[in-house]
KEKE-3310 file (N, C-alpha, C; in steps of 0.2 Angstrom, whole numbers, plus 5000, padded with zeros to 4 digits):
npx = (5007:5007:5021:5025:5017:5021:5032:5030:5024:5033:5042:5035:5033:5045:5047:5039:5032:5022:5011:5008:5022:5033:5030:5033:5046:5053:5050:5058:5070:5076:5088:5082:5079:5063:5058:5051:5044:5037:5034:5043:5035:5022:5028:5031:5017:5014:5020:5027:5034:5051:5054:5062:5065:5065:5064:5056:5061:5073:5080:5096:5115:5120:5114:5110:5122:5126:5120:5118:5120:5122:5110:5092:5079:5063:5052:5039:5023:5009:4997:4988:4985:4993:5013:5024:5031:5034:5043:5052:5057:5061:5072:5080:5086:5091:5101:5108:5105:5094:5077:5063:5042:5029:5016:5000:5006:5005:4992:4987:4996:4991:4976:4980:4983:4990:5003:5007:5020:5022:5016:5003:4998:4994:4987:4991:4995:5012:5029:5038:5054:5068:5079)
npy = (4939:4935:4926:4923:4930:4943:4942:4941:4951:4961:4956:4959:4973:4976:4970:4976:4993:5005:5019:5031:5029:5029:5041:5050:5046:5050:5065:5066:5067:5054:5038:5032:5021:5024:5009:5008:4992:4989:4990:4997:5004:5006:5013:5025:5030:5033:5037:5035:5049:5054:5039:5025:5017:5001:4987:4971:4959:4962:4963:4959:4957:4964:4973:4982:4986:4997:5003:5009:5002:5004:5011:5011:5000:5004:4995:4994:4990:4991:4987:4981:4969:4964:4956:4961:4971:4960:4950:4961:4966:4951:4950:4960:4958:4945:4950:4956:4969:4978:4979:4983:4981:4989:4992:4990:4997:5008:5010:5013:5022:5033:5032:5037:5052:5055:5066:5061:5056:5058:5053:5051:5058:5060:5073:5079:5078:5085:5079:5086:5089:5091:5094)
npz = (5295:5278:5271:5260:5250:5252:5246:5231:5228:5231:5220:5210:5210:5206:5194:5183:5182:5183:5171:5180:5187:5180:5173:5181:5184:5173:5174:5184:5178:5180:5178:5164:5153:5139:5131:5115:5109:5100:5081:5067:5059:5068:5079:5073:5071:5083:5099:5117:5124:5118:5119:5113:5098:5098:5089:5096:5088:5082:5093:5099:5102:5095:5090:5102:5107:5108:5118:5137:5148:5162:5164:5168:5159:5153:5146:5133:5123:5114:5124:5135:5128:5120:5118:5116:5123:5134:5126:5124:5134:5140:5132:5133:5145:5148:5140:5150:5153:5166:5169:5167:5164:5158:5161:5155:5146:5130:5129:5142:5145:5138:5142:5154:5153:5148:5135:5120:5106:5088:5072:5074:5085:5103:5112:5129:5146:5145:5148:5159:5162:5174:5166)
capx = (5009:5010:5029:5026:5014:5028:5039:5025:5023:5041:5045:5029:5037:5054:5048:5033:5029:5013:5011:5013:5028:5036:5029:5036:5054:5054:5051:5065:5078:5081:5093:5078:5076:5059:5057:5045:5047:5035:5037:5045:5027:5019:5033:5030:5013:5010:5024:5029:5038:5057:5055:5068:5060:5069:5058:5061:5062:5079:5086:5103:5121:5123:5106:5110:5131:5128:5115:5121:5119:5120:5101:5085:5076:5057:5049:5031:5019:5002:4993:4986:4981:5001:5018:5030:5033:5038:5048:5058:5058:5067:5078:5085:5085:5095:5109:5111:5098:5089:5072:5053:5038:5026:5007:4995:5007:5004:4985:4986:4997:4986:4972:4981:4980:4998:5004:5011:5023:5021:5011:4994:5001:4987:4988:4990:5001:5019:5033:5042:5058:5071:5083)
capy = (4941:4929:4933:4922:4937:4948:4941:4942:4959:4963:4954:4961:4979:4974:4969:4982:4998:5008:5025:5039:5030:5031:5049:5053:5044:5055:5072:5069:5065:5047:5039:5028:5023:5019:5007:5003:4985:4987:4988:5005:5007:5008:5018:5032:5034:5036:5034:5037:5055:5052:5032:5023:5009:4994:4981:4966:4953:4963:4965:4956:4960:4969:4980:4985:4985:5006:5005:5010:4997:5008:5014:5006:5002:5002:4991:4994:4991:4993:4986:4972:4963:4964:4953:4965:4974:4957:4950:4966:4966:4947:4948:4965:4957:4941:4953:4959:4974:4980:4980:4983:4982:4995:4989:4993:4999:5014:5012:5017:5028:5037:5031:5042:5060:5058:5066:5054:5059:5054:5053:5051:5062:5065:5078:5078:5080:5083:5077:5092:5088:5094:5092)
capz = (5288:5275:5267:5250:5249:5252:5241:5226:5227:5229:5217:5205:5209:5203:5186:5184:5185:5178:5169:5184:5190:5172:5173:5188:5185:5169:5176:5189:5175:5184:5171:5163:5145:5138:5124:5112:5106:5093:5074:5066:5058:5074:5084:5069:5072:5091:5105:5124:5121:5121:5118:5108:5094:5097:5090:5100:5084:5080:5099:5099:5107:5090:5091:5109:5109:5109:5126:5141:5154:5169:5166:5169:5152:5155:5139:5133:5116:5114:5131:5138:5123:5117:5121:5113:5129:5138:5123:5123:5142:5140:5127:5136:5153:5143:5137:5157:5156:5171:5163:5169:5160:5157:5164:5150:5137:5128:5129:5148:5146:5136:5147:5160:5150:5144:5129:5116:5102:5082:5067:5077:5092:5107:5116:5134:5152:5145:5154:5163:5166:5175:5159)
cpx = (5011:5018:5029:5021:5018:5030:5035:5027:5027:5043:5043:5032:5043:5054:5043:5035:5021:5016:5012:5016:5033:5036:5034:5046:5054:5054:5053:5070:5079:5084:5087:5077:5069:5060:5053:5049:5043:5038:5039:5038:5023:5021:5030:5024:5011:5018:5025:5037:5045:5059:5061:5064:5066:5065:5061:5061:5069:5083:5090:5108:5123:5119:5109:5117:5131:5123:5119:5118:5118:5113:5095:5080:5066:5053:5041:5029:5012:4997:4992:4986:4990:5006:5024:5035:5038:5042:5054:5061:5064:5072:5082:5090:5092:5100:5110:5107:5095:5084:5066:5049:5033:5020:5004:4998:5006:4995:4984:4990:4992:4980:4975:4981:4989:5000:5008:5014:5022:5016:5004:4994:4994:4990:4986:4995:5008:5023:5038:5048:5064:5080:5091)
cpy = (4935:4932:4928:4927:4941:4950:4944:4947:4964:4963:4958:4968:4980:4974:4974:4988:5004:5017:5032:5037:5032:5039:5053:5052:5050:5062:5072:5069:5059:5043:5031:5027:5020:5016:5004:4998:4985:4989:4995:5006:5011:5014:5023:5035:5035:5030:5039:5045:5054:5044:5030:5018:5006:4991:4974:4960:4957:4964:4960:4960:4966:4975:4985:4987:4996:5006:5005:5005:4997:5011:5009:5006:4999:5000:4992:4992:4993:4994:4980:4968:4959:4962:4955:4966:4966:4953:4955:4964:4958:4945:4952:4960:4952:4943:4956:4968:4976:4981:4979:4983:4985:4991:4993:4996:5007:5014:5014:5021:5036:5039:5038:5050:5059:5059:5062:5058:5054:5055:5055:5052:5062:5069:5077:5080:5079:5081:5084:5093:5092:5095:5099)
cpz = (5284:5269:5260:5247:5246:5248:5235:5226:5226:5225:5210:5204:5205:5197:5183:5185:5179:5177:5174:5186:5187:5172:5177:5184:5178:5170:5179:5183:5179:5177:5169:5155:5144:5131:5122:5107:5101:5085:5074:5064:5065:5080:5079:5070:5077:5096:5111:5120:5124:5119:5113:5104:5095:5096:5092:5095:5081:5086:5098:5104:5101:5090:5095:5112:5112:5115:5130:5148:5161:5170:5167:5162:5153:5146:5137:5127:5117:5119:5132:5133:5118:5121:5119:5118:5133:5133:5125:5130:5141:5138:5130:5139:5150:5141:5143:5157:5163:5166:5168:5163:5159:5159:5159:5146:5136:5128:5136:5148:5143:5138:5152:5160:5147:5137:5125:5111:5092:5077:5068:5085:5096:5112:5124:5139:5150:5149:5156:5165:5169:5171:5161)
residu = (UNK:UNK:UNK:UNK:UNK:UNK:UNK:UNK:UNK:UNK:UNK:UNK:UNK:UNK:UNK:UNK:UNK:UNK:UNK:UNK:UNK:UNK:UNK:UNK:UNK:UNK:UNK:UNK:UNK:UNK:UNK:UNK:UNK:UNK:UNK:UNK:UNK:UNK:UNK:UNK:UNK:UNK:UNK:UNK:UNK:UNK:UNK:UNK:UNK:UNK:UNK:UNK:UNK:UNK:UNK:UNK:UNK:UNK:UNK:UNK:UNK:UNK:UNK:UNK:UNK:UNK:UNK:UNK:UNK:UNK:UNK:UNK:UNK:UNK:UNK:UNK:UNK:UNK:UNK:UNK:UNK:UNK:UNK:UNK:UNK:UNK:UNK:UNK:UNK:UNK:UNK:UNK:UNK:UNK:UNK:UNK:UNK:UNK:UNK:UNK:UNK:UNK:UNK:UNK:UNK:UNK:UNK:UNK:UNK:UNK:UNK:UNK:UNK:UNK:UNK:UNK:UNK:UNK:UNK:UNK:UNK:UNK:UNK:UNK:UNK:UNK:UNK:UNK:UNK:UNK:UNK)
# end
């Protein structure tokens, strides 16, 4: 076994996770917030249902003084092509966040059949919780 392998991938999971884990943790109810770090524009017309907008050129101690620190904030934007997601994810991370990074954004999630919420809503697998 090589264990700097290991670690990678350990590590990879730590900061990560992809669209049905996110699905998942939301239809248990696990205390998870997601956030979109892009602009308000963007947030209005298509987002992760339930998301919060923080755009990550406004996080601060001041932005974030009312978030609850005890939960897991999963960070997303658009998809691969976008640094939003890890922006947001380090500026959290920097004010003591727990933070992951969503793999592919909102364009995998979409990819994955899930429904989105907003202006230019898709239709797709809600999430079902047990709220």
């Amino acid at each position: 076994m090589n264990a700097s392998q290991l670690e990678h991938y350990k590590q990879k999971l730590a900061f990560e996770t992809d669209s049905w884990d996110l699905f998942e943790m939301l239809g248990r109810d696990e205390p998870v917030v997601v956030v979109d770090g892009r602009s308000a524009g963007a947030y209005a017309r298509e987002h992760i249902p339930g998301a919060v907008n923080l755009p990550h050129r406004e996080i601060s101690a001041e932005t974030t003084a009312s978030l609850d620190r005890s939960r897991l904030y999963v960070c997303y934007c658009d998809g691969i092509g976008c640094n939003a997601s890890t922006k947001t994810a380090l500026k959290l991370l920097a004010l003591g966040f727990e933070v992951r990074e969503l793999l592919g954004g909102l364009d995998w999630w979409k990819r994955d059949g899930y429904a989105t919420e907003g202006a230019g809503a898709q239709a797709g697998t809600e999430i079902a919780c047990g709220c």
